[in-house]
N, C-alpha and C positions, 0 to 999 in steps of 0.2 A: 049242205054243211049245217050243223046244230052247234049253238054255242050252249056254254053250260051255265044254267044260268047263277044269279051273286048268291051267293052261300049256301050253293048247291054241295051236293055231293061229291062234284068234281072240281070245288074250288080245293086251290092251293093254299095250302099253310105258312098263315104270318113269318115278314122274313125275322129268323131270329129263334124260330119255334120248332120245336120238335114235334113231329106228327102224332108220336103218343104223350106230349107232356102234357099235365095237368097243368089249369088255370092259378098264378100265382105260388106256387111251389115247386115247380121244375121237376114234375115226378120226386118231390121231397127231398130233393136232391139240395147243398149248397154251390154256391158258385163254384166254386174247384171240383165237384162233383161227384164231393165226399156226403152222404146218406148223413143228416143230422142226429139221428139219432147215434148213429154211429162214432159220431163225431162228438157228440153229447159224452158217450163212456167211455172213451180214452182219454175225456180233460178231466171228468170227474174226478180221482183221484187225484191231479196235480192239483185243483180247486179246492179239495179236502184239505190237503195238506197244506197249503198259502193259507185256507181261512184259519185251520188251525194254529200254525207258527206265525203268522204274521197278523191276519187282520184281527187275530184275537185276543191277542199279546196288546196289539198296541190299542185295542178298543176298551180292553180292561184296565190299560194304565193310565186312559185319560179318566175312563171313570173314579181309578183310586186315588185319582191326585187331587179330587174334591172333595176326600175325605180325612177323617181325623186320625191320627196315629192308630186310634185300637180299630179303626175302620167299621165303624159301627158308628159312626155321626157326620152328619155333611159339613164340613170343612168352608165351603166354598172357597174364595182367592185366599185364602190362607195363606195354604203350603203355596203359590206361586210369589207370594208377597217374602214367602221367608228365604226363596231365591235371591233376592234383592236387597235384602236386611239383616241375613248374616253374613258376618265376617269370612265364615272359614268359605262357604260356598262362593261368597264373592272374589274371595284369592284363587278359587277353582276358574271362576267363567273369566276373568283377569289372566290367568297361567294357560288356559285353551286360547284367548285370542293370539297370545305371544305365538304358542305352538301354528297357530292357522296361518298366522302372518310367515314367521320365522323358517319354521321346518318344511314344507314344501316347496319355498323359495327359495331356501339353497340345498337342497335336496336334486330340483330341477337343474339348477342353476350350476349345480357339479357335476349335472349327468350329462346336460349340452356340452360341457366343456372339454368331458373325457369321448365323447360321442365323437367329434369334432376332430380330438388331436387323434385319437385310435387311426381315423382313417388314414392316416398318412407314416404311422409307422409298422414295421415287418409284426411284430409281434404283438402288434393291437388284439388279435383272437386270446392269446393268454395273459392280455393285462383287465379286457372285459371281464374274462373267466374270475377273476380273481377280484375284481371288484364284484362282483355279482354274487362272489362265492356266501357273502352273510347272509344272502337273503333264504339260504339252507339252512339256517342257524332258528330258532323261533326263540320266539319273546325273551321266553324263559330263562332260555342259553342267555341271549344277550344281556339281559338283564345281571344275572350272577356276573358274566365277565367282565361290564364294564361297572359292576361295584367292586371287584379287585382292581380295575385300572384305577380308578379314581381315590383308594386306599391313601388314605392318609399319610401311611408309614410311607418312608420312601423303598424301603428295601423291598415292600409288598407292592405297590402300587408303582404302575409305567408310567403313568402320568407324571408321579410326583419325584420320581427317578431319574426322569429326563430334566426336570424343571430344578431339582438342586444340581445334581451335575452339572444342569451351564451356570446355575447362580454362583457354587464354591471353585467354578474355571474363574471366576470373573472378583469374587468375594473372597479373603481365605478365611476359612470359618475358625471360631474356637477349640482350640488343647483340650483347655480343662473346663466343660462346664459342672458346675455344681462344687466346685475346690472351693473351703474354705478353712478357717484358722480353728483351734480350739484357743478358748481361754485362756492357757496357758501360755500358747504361742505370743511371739512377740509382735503379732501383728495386731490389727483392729480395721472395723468399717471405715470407708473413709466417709461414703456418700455415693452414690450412684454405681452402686454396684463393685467398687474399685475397697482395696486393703492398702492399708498404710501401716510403718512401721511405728512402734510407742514410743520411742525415744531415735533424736537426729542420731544419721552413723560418723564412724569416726574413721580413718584411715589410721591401717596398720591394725585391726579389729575386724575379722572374720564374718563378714552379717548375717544370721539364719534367718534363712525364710521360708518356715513348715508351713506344710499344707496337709490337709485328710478330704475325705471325700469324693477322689476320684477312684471310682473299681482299677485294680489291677490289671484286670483283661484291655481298658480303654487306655491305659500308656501308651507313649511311642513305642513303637516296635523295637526301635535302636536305641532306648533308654539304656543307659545303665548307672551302674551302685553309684550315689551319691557320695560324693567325699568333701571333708573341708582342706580349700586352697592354704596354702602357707600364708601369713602375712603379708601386702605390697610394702617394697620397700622405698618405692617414689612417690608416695604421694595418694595412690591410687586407692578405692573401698573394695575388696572383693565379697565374695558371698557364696553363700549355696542356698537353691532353690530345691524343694524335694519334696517326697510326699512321704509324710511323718509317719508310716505303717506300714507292718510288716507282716504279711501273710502267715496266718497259723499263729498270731500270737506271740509274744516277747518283745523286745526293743523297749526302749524307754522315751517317754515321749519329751521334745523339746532336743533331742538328740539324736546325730548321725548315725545310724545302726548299719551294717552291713549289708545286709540282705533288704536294704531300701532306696528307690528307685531318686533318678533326680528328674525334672520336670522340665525334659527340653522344649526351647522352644517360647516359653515364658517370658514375658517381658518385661523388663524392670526401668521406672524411670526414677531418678532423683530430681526432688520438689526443696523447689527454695523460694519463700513468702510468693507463694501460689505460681511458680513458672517452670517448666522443667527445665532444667541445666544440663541434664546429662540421660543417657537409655543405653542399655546392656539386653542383650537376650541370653538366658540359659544354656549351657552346652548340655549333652548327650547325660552327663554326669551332675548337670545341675549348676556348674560353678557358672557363675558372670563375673567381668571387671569392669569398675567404672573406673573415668576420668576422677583426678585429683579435685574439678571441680566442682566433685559430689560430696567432696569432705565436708560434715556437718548441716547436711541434706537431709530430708527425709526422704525415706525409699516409700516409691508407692506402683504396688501393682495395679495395671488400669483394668475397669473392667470389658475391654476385649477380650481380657485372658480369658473368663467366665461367663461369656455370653451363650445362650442356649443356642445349640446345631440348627442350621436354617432346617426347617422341614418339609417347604412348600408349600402349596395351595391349597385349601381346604375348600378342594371344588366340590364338597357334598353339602358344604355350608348353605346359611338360608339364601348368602346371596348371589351362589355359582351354581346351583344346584337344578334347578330349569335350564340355560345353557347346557350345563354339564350331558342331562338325560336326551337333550334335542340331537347336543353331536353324537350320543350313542343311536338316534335312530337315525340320522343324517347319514351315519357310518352303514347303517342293513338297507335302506331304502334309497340309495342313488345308484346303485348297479342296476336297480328296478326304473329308474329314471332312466338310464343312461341305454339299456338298451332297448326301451319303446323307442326312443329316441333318434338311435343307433337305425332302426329299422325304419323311421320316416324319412333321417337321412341319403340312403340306402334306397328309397325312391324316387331322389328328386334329380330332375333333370340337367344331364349332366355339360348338355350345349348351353345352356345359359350362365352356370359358373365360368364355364371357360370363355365365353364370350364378353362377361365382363373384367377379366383379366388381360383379353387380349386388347380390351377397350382402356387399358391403363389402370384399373381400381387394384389395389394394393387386397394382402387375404383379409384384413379386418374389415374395409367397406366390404368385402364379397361377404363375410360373414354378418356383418351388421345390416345389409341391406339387402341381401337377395337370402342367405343362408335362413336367419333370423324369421322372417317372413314368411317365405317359404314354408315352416315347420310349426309356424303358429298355429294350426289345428291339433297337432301333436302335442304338442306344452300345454298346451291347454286343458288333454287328455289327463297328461298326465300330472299336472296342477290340483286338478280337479279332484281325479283321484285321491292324491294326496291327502290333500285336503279335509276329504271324505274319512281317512286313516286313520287323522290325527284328530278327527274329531270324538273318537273312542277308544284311544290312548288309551292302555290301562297297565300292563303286563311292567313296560319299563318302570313308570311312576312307581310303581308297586314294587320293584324289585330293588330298584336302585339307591331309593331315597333313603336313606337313615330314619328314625322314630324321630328324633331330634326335631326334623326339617321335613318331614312326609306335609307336613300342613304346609309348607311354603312350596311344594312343588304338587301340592294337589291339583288336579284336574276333574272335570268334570265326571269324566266315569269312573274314577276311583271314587269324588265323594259321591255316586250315585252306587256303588255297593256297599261305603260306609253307612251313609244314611239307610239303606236297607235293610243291612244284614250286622252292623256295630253293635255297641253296649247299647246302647239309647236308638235302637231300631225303629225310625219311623216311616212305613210305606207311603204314606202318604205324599211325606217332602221327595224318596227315593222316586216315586211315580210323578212327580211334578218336576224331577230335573231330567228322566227319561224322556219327556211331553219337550222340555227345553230341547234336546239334543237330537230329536226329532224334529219339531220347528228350525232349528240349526243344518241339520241335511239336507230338507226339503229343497231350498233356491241351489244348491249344488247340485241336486240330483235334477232338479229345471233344466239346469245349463246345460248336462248331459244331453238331456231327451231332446232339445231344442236344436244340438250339434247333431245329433245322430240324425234328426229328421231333415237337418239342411243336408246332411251329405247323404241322404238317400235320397233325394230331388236332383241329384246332380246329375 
């Protein structure tokens, strides 16, 4: 027998080695056993395209943030210092922390909730559909719609339609605003808004009380022709209340004209050394009666009569106006919450809910303490996300906000295309808040990569 001898020709190849591979490059092969160079031309192009949209983008903007407006002189912390020192930018990075804090927190916070109840009713699939449905809708859309919701007017805006309708169930608003007397009339100011008559009334003496001022179209519906009452023969002051004008011209003023309306509904009090005695409201036709112990009273209308129509909230104001734009993105981004959400629920394990139900825990500890828990990878998810969304907010601000208030609901990437591309265009401070809101992503987009590497070790 012949042995062969050590690194002979008949020794055998290292364990781990291929009989034809080459020393240190695996026949040039990489570990999956894909040909480097091979591998090398099919990243190149994605590699192009990253250095050019991204690393080059954001390599150019730190460089331009060190520079002067016309970018032709070195700046240094300038523009970062003007981050900090002006006003308007400072109500920007002030208006994003609200947003960071605010809007992914009940964003989350409504998507767990509907996540949660869906599972337990028949038609949870078309109430998801249907909260999910905005997030079909883009910026843009939302933006226009919820600037008509939050409209001013109440007959335009849902907002502000809802919000007088329960006030005037609860309020009853004014008849006549904007009624008042002419010169002529026998009334005058009293004081706070309120008319009084020039001289006390008398009983058995008719008392007018013209008004002008209110359009014809804004009468009661069941107004009609003002007439003067007969004289009281007890004692009693009557009157007529009316509006002193006559469509198309004619009538004489200070006097009951036919084709002129009476003002139901108007209130009349008689005032004696500052107290009132007596109160009448107008009928259909204008007449009131007071008691006899109005005789030698003065009449004075309060000003409820003339108080201006409640009109609601002026939630586009400086200081509803952040609120306002949040619940419009709270309204497109929690159907997005609700079914990541929906789908971690939808994983978890279903013997441990019921195990602690049958162990006595009522649904809120199940939901507080095993549900809760449980899904905190997912919230997290989707927190983060969020997060990440609102930190370049622009489309809503932009749409929603009035000129008026646009500065008090600025944000960060709106003033970061103001300062770019505005009247007073400076690149420099526009490239120094881009550097901020990149510094701002970075520990977000950490926490991402940090989850994602824990749960691929799992």
């Amino acid at each position: 027998m012949t042995t062969t001898a050590a690194g002979g020709a008949g020794a055998a190849p290292p364990a781990g080695k291929h009989p034809g591979a080459r020393p240190g490059g695996q026949g040039g092969r990489s570990v999956t056993g894909t040909r480097k160079a091979v591998a090398a031309v099919f990243l190149l192009p994605a590699l192009v395209l990253l250095g050019a949209l991204v690393v080059y983008p954001i390599g150019y903007s730190v460089y331009r943030s060190f520079l002067d407006q016309a970018g032709t002189g070195f700046a240094g912390l300038d523009n970062y210092k003007t981050l900090f020192t002006d006003d308007t930018i400072r109500t920007a990075v002030k208006n994003n922390a609200v947003w960071v804090v605010f809007a992914p927190t009940v964003a989350t916070a409504l998507g767990l909730v509907f996540a949660v109840l869906t599972e337990r009713i028949r038609w949870g699939t078309a109430f998801k559909l249907l909260v999910f449905m905005p997030m079909a809708i883009s910026m843009l859309a939302a933006g226009i719609i919820f600037r008509l919701v939050y409209d001013q007017a109440p007959e335009r805006g849902v907002a502000n339609a809802v919000v007088v309708g329960v006030h005037d169930t609860f309020a009853e608003s004014s008849g006549f605003p904007r009624a008042r007397p002419l010169p002529v009339h026998p009334l005058k100011a009293g004081g706070g808004g309120a008319f009084v008559t020039k001289e006390p009334v008398r009983a058995g003496e008719p008392v007018r009380l013209p008004l002008v001022g209110v359009a014809p179209a804004k009468m009661p519906g069941d107004a009609e022709p003002a007439r003067t009452p007969e004289p009281a023969d007890d004692g009693k002051v009557t009157g007529t209340a009316w509006l002193d004008f006559t469509r198309g011209g004619g009538g004489k003023p200070n006097a009951v004209d036919p084709a002129e309306l009476g003002l139901k509904g108007l209130r009349v009090e008689a005032v004696r050394d500052g107290e009132v005695v007596a109160t009448a409201t107008a009928g259909a036709d204008g007449v009131f009666t007071l008691p006899a112990s109005a005789d030698g009273a003065t009449l004075r209308l309060p000003a409820d009569n003339f108080r201006e129509p409640y009109n609601g909230v002026d939630w586009l104001g400086p200081t509803l106006v952040t609120p306002g734009i949040i619940g419009s993105y709270v309204w497109m981004w929690a159907g997005f919450a609700m079914v990541l959400i929906a789908a971690g629920l939808a994983g978890l394990p279903r013997e441990l809910l019921e195990a602690a139900r049958v162990d006595g825990a009522n649904e809120w500890q199940v939901f507080r303490r095993i549900t809760v828990p449980m899904l905190a990878p997912v919230l997290v998810v989707v927190l983060v996300t969020l997060m990440i969304n609102v930190l370049k907010i622009f489309d809503l601000v932009f749409i929603i906000a009035p000129g008026s208030s646009q500065d008090d609901a600025n944000v960060l990437a709106l003033q970061l295309y103001r300062s770019s591309f505005g009247t007073d265009a400076d690149l420099g401070v526009g490239s120094a808040i881009s550097v901020l809101l990149l510094l701002l992503v970075v520990p977000m987009m950490l926490v991402n990569i940090r989850r994602i590497r824990k749960e691929g070790r799992r």
